[in-house]
TORTI-641442 format. One record per residue (C-alpha): x, y, z; residue number from 0; residue in three letters. Coordinates in Angstrom, 3 decimals, padded with zeros to 6 digits, m for minus. Layout:
N
X  Y  Z  NUM  ALA
...
//
This chain:
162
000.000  000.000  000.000  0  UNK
003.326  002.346  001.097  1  UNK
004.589  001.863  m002.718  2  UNK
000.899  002.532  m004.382  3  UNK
000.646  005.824  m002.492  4  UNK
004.187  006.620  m003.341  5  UNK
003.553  006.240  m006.791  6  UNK
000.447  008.282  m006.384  7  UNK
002.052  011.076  m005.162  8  UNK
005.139  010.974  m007.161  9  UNK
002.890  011.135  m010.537  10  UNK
000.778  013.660  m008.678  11  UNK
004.372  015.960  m008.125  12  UNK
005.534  014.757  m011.196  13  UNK
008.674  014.713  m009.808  14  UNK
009.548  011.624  m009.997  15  UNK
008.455  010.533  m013.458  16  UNK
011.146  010.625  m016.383  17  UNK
008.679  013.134  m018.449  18  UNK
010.111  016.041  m017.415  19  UNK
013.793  015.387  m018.929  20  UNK
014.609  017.174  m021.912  21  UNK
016.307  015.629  m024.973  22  UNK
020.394  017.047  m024.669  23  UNK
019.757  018.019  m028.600  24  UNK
017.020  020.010  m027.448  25  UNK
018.880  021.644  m024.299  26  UNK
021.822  022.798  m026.586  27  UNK
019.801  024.260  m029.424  28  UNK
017.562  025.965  m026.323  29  UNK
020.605  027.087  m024.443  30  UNK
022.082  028.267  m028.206  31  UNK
022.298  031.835  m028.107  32  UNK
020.197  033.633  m030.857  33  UNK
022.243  036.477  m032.037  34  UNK
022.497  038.256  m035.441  35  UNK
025.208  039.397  m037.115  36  UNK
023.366  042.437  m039.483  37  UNK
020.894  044.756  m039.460  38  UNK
019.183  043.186  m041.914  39  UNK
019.739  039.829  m041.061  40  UNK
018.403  040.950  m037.066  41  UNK
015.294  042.523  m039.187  42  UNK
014.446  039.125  m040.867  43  UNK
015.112  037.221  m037.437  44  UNK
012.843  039.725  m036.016  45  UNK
010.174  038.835  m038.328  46  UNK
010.248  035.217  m037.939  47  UNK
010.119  035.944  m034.176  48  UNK
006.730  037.676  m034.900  49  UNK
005.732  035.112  m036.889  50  UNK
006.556  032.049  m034.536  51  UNK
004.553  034.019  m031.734  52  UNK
001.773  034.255  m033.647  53  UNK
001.270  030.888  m035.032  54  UNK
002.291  029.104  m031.551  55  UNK
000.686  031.335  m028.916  56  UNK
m002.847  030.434  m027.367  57  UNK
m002.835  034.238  m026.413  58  UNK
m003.291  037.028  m028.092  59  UNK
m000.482  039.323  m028.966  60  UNK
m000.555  042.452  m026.519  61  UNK
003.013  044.431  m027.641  62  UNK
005.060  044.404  m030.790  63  UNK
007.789  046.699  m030.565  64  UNK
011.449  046.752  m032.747  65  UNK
012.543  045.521  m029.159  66  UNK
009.538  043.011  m027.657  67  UNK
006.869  041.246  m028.114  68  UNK
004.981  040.039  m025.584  69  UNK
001.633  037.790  m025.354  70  UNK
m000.924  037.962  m022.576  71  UNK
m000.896  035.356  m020.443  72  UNK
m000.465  033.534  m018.712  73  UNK
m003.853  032.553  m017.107  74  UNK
m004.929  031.335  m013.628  75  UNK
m003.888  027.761  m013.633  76  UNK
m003.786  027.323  m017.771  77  UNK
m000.682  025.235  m018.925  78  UNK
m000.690  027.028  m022.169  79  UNK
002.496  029.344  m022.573  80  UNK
002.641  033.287  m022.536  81  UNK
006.028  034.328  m024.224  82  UNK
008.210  037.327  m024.151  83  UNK
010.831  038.001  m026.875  84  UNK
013.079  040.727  m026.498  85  UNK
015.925  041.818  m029.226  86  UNK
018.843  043.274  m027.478  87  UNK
021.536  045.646  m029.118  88  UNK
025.191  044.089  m028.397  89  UNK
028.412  046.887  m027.915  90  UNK
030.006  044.508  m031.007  91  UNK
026.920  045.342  m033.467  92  UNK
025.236  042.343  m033.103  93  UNK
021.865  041.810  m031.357  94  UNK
020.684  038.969  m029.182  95  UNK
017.583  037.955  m029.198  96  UNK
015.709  036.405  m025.898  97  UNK
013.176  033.774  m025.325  98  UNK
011.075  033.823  m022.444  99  UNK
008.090  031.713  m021.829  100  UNK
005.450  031.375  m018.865  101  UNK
002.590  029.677  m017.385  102  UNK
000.559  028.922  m014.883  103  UNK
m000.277  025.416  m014.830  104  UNK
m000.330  023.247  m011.503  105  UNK
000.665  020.720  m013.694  106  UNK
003.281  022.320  m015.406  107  UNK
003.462  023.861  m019.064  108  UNK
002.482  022.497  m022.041  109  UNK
004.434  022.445  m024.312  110  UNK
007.925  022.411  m022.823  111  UNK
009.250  025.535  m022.797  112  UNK
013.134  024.036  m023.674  113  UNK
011.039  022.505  m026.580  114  UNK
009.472  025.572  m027.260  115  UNK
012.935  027.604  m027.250  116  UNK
014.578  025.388  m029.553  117  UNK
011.891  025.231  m032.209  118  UNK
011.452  028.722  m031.881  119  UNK
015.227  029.612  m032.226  120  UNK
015.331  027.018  m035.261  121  UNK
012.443  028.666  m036.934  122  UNK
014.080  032.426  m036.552  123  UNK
017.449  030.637  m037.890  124  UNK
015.470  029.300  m040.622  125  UNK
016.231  026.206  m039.952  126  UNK
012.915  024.743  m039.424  127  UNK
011.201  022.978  m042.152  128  UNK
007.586  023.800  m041.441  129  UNK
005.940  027.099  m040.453  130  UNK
004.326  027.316  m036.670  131  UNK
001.031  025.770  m036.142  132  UNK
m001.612  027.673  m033.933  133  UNK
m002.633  024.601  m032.441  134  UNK
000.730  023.830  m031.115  135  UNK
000.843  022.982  m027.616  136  UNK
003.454  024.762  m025.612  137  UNK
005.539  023.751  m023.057  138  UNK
007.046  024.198  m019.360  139  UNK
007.918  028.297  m017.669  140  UNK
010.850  030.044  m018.824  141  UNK
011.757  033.868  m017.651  142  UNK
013.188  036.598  m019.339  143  UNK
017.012  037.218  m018.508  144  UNK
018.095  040.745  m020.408  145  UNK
021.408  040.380  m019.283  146  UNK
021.867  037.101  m021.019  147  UNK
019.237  037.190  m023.920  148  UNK
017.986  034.208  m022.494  149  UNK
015.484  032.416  m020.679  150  UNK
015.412  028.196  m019.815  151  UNK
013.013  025.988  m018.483  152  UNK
013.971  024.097  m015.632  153  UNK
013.534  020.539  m015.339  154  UNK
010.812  021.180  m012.415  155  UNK
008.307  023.102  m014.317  156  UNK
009.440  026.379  m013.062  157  UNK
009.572  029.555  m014.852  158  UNK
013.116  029.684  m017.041  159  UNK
014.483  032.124  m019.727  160  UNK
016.669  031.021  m022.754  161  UNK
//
């Protein structure tokens, strides 16, 4: 009976489970960072940013700025992500550009937000294949971190920034 209720409350706290690992493919392409080399080349990323929001977001776009765009969200116990992207000016010339995604979920995010981070950074590379799908589920809490660009999810379903 010990081991039942164990189990119970492990997959309750999914804590114990092995869902919440991430793929190491997926952590390095998450923990890449996204920086661009040109004005023009920052311009397109930015774009792509825009357009990744858009088409993966269950909320509705509430700021689009040549430096952020932000999402409403998240809402009272939804698992759905709200995402902040910020585009950063480097000294060098360059520009990084941050991922940051939240939620609110008891159960954690959905999708997970170091899935999230790497498609998104793959799509603003251009390296995805396929353009994002509205019905896309996203993933675990990430949190905006200026002074590195980035914002991770942790492996505990907290709020990160890649």
């Amino acid at each position: 009976m010990r081991k039942g209720l164990l189990a119970v409350l492990c997959a309750a706290a999914a804590g114990c489970s092995t869902q919440g690992q991430v793929n190491p493919d997926v952590m390095q392409i998450a923990t890449t960072p996204l920086t661009c080399t040109s004005k023009p080349q920052c311009d397109v990323w930015w774009q792509r940013a825009q357009t990744w929001v858009s088409g993966h977001s269950k909320y509705k776009i509430e700021a689009a700025t040549d430096t952020l765009i932000q999402t409403a969200g998240p809402d009272g116990g939804k698992r759905a992500l709200a995402y902040q992207i910020t585009r950063t000016a480097n000294p060098d010339g360059t520009a990084t550009i941050g991922f940051a995604a939240h939620c609110d979920g008891a159960m954690g995010c959905k999708p997970n937000p170091w899935e999230a981070g790497a498609d998104f950074k793959e799509y603003v590379r251009g390296v995805a294949n396929s353009a994002p799908q509205s019905g896309d589920d996203v993933k675990p809490t990430a949190h905006p971190d200026v002074s590195q660009g980035q914002s991770i999810p942790s492996t505990n379903g907290e709020a990160v920034t890649q």
